[in-house]
N, C-alpha and C positions, 0 to 999 in steps of 0.2 A: 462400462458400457461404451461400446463404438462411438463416434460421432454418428449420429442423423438425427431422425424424429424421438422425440424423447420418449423411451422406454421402446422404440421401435427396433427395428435393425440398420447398420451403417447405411448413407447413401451409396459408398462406394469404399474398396481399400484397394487401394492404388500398388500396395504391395502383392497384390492376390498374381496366383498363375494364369497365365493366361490360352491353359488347356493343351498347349504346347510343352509342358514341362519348364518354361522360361521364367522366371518374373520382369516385369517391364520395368523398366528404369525410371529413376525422380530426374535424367535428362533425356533429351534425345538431340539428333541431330535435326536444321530445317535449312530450307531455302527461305531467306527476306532478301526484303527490296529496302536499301538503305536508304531511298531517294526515289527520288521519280525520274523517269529519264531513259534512258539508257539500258541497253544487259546488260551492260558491263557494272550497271550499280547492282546486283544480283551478290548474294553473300553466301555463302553455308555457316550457322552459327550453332553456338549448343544452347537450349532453351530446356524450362522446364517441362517436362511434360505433362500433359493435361489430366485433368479430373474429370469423368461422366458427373453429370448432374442430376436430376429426377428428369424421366422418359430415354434418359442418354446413355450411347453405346462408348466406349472406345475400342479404336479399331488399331488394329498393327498394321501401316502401311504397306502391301508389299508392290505396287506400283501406282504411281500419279500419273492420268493423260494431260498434256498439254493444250490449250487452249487459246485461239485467239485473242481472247476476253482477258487472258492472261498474260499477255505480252500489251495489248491495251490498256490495260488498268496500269501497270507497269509504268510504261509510257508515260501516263495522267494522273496518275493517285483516283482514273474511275469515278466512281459516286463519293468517293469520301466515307467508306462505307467500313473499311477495312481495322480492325483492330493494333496494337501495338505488343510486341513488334510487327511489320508489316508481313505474315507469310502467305507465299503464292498457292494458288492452284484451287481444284474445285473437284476434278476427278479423282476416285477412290478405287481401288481394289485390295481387299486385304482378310485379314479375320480379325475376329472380334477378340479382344484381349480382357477386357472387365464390362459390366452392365451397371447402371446408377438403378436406382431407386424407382420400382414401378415398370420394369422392363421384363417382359414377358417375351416379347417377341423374336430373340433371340439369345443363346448361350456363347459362352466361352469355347472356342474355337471356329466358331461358326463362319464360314465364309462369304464374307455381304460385299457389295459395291455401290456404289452410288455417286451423287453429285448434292452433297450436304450443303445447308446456309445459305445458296448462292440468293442476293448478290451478297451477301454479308461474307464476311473472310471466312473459311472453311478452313483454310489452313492443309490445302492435301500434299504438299511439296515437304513432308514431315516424314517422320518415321512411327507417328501415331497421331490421329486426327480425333478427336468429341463430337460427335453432333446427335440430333435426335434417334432415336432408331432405327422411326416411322420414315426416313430421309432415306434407307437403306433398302437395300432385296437382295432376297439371297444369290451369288453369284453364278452362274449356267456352269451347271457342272461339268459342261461337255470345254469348256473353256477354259485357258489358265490368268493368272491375274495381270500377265500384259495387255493380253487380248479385252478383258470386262474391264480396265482402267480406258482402255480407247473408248467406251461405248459409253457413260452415263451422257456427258454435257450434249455433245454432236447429238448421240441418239432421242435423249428428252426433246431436244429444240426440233427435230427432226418432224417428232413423233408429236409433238403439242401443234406446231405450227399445221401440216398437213392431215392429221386426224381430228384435232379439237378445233383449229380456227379453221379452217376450210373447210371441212367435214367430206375429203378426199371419195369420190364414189368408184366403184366399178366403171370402165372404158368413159372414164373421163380422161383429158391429156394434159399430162401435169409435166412443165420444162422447169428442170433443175439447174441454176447458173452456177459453175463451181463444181460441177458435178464429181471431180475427180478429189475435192476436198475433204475434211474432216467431216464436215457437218453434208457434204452434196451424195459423197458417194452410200452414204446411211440413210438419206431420204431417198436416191433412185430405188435406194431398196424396199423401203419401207411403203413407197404409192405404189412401188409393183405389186407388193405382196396387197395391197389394197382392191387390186385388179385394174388399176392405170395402165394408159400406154402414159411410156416416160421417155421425152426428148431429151437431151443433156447436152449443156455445153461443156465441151473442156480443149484443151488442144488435142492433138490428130495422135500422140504416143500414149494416151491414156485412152482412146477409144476402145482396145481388146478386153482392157480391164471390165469396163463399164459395160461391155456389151453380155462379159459376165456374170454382173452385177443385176441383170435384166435388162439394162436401159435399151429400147426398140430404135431410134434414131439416135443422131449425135450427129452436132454442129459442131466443127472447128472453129472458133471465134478467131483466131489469128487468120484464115483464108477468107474466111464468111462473115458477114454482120447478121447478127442472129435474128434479128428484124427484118431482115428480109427473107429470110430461109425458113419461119415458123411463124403460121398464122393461125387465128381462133383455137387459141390454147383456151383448157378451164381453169387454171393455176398456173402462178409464175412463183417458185421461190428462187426468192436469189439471194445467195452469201456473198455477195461481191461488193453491192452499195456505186457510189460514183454516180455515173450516168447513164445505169443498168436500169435502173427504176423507172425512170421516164423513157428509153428505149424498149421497155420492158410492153408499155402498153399497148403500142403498135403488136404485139405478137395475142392479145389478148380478144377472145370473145365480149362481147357486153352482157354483162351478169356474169363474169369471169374476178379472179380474184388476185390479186397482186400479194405477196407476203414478203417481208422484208426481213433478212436475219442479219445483214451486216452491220447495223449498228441500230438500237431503240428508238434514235432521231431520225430515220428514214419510214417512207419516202417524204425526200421536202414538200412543202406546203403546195408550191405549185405542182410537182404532181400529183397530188391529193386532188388537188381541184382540176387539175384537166382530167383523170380518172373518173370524178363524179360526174364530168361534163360528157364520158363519153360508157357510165354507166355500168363501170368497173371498181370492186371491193377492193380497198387497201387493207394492210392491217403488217404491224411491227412489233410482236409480241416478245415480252422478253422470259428467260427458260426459268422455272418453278421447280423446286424439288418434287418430285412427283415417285410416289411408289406405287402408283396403281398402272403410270405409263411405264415401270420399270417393270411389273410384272410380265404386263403386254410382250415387253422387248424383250423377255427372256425367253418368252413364249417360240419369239421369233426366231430368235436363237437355235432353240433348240429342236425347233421342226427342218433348220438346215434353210431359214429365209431369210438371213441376215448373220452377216460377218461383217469386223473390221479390218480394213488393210493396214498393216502398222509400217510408216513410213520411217521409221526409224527409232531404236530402242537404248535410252544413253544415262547411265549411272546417274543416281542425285547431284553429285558434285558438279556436274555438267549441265546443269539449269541452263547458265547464261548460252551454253552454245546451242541448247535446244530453244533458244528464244531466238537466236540469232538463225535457225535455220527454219524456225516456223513465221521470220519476217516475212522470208523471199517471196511467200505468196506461191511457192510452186508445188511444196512438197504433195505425196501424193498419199491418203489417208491422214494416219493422226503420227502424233510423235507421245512415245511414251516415253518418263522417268524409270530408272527399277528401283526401287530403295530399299528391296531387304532381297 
């Protein structure tokens, strides 16, 4: 009798097909972070490869997005949250290679995406990742797997911050700061398709993009101070942090909403409090695995209202130099890994 429940059936055989005619290997290849610090502490190693557990899928990597949170944690060691060895990443696209114990929800070859475990280590910088299944959706099939690896993290944060905590309405006006980034140019999309007018900042060479994007206005922040060019907004997100957030409320209506994605400790205390003194919502929520906001977004997807722009697409082995180009703070959409 297999390992599992006694007298049951295995939880999982790790040597099975994984519907591609392949069997998946007892290693694979990943990205760690040997240290905190630095890319250049970024490593490619061989690790064992994982086990689905009961409600768990394993997935065949065939591309990881790149993430802020992932050059940050990097940086920090994060929350302390991370497993041993240290592997990066959070965004997923691939197919499903084995199912654990209790998985119904999808088969061997199945094509899912997602943003697993966060903040806990997912491990998506791999060539096979474990997480729940529930954590997954199936990938747009109008789409291929560089494209649905740009979308889980940007698009959930996007999509929870502007649908769940604001509760974004029809010809409300919602300014996107960052608008031309990972996470900005996925919410111009997403409050459009909501029936928003959407103002954006970005500089003056990303305007064409965004204006395809939906976005109805756009401030250059390098010519203009966006505080003075945008006033009685009902929503401010902004991926930027600094001194966006307290500049931020001068552009705001009173009973308008301030939302904060560049870092869980924003906004500081005192604009918190000058906010409630002038009768405007704060709120800094951080991204959830969510499959019910994944369905949403593929929904979006595939009625042709939401695309990502891929700023650039760079083999596994080239971690370190796609951390080193999603420092500059300029690139324009997301940056994916390809791993298979």
């Amino acid at each position: 009798m297999s390992a599992g429940a006694p007298g049951g059936p295995p939880l999982c055989n790790p040597t099975q097909e994984n519907g591609t005619g392949d069997h998946h290997p007892e290693r694979m290849r990943a990205i760690i972070a040997t240290g905190w610090g630095a890319a250049d502490l970024l490593a490619e190693v061989e690790v064992e490869t994982p086990t689905p557990g009961p409600t768990e899928v394993l997935v065949r990597v065939h591309a990881a997005g790149v993430n802020p949170t992932d050059w940050k944690q990097r940086a920090t060691g994060g929350l302390g949250l991370w497993g041993d060895p240290p592997i990066l990443g959070y965004d997923v696209s691939g197919t499903v290679a084995a199912v654990g114990l209790g998985v119904d929800l999808f088969r061997q070859a199945d094509e899912v995406f997602g943003m697993p475990r966060f903040p806990f280590q997912a491990g998506a910088y791999a060539e096979y990742v474990t997480a729940p299944a529930r954590q997954f959706a199936p990938k747009p099939a109008s789409m291929d797997h560089l494209h649905a690896a740009a979308l889980p993290l940007a698009s959930l944060i996007a999509w929870q911050a502007l649908v769940d905590t604001a509760e974004v309405k029809a010809g409300q006006r919602v300014l996107v700061h960052g608008a031309a980034g990972g996470v900005g140019h996925l919410a111009v999309q997403i409050a459009k398709s909501r029936g928003a007018r959407v103002i954006a900042t970005a500089r003056a060479h990303h305007h064409e993009l965004l204006r395809s994007l939906g976005a109805d206005e756009l401030v250059d922040y390098v010519e203009h101070r966006f505080e003075a060019a945008v006033t009685g907004v009902d929503i401010v997100l902004d991926t930027i942090g600094g001194d966006y957030p307290a500049r931020s409320l001068d552009t705001l209506r009173e009973g308008g909403m301030l939302v904060c994605l560049a870092s869980p400790f924003d906004p500081p205390a005192a604009v918190v409090q000058e906010a409630i003194r002038r009768g405007i919502r704060t709120s800094a929520p951080l991204v959830e695995p969510d499959r019910l906001a994944l369905t949403s977004i593929v929904d979006l997807v595939t009625a042709g209202r939401l695309r990502p722009v891929i700023a650039a697409v760079l083999p596994l082995a080239e971690a370190q130099r796609a951390h080193e180009l999603g420092e500059t703070g300029h690139t324009r959409g997301k940056i994916v890994l390809q791993v298979l």
